[in-house]
N, C-alpha and C positions, 0 to 999 in steps of 0.2 A: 593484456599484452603478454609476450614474450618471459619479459621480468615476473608478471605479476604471476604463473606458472609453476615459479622454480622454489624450492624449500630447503631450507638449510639441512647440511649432513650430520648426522650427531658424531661420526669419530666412531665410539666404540672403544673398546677394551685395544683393540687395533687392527691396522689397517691390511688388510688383504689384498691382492693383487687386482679386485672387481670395485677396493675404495680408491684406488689412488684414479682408475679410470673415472669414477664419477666428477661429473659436470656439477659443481657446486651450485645448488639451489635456497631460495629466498623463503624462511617459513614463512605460509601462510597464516599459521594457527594464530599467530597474533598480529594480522592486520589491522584491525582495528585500536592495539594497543601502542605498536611500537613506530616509528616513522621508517619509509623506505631506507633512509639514510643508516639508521642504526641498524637495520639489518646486512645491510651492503658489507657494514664494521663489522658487523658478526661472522659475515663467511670469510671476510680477510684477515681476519683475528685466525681462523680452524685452518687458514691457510697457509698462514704466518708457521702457526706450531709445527706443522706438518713438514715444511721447509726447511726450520730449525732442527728437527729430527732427523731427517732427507741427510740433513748436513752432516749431524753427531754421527749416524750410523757410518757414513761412507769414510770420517774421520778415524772410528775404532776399526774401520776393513783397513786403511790405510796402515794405520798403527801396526795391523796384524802380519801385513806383506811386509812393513819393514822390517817386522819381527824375524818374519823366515828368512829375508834376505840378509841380517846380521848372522841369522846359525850358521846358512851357507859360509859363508862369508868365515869363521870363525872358525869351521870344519876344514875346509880349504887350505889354512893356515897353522891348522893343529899339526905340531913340532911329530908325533907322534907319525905322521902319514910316513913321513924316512926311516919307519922301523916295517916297512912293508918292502913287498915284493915288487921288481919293478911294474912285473905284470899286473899286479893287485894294485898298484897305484893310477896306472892307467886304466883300469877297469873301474874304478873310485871315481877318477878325473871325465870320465864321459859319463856317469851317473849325477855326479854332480851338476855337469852340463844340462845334463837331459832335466833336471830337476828347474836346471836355471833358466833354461828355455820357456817351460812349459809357466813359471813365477812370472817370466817378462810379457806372456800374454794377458794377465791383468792388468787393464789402467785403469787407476783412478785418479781423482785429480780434482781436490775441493783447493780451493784458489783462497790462497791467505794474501792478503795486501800488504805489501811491502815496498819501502821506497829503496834507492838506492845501496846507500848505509847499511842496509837489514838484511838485503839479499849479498852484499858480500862478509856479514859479521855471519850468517848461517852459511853461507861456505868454508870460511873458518872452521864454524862448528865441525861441520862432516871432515874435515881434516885432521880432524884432532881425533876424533873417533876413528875416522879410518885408519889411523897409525896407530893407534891402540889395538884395533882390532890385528893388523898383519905383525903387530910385535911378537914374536917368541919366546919373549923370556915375560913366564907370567906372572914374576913377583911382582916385578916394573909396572905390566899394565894391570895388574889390580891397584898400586898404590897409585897409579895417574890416574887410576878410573875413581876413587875417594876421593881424590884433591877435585875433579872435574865434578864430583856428585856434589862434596862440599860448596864449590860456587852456586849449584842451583839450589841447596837448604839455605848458604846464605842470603839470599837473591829474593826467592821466597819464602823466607821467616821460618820454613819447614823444617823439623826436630833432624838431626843428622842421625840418630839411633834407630830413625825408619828405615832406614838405608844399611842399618848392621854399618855403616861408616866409622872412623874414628879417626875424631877429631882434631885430632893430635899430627895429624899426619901433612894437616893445611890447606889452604888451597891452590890452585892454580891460575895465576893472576891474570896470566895471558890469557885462557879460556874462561877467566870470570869476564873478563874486556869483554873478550866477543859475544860471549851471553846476552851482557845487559846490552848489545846493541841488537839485540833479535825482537821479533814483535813477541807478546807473551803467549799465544798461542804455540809459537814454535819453542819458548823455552818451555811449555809442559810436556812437549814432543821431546822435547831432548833428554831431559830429566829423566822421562819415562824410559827412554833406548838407553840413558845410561841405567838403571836399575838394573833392565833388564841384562845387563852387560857385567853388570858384578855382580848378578845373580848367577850366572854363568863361572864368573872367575871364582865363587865361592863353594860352589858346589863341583862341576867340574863335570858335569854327566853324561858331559855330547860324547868324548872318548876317555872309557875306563883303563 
């Protein structure tokens, strides 16, 4: 038959663009050993992983596009663009554009389940962010960006000295609420954009 044809894929070190097209098949090698059944479980097991992966990968491209769409974002709003020329601001502002254009033709979109509660506690979140982000005075939002880091160490038991945080400084109770109402997939999402956010306020690089 049909079935009795097909043999299992082994994977490989990884997947090429010629493995994701293959038609998963049934080893024969061990017909005589194994039941049709446990094999069936075997190719849905290489399928299973695969998926899982499918998943990780398009989550760290996500991660990455939020990444650039925070620099934008952060560039846009650098206090510094008012020591420019009107003409060199305008010539910035359609580059920026053009950049923002060209970001908005990626979609991605790995689907987190969320009920009600969760999807309006993670618009919260991005509220809180986005005001940090258009603040101009960067003393402010580095120390709301600690007290925002600090609810996600405390949240997940994570050491706040990975963060260069300090401690002392506290948390933010309103964005610790809306945190622990997010699913956990989105607070390691958050966590991770806020790092990346006071790694920015720490260093300072995007404009010298």
């Amino acid at each position: 038959s049909e079935e009795e044809n097909m043999e299992v894929d082994n994977g490989g070190a990884g997947p090429s663009s010629s493995d994701w097209s293959l038609i998963p098949k049934i080893d024969e090698s061990g017909i005589n050993e194994k039941p049709l059944m446990e094999r069936f479980i075997a190719i849905l097991d290489q399928l299973d992983s695969k998926v899982e992966k499918l998943r990780n990968d398009a989550l760290l491209l996500q991660e990455k596009k939020d990444s650039l769409l925070m620099s934008v974002d952060l560039l846009k709003n650098s206090d510094h663009i008012t020591d420019l020329t009107e003409n060199e601001q305008e010539e910035l502002s359609c580059y920026v554009q053009r950049i923002s254009g060209r970001l908005s033709t990626v979609t991605l979109s790995v689907c987190t389940v969320r009920d009600k509660s969760q999807e309006d506690s993670l618009h919260e979140i991005n509220r809180f962010i986005d005001a940090l982000i258009c603040d101009r005075d960067q003393v402010s939002s580095r120390l709301r960006c600690q007290q925002f880091l600090n609810a996600c160490s405390t949240n997940d038991h994570g050491t706040i000295a990975e963060n260069s945080c300090n401690e002392f400084v506290g948390v933010d109770k309103k964005f610790e609420t809306s945190l622990l109402g997010c699913t956990l997939d989105d607070q390691k999402n958050i966590k991770k954009r806020l790092q990346a956010l006071f790694a920015y306020f720490n260093s300072q690089t995007v404009v010298s």
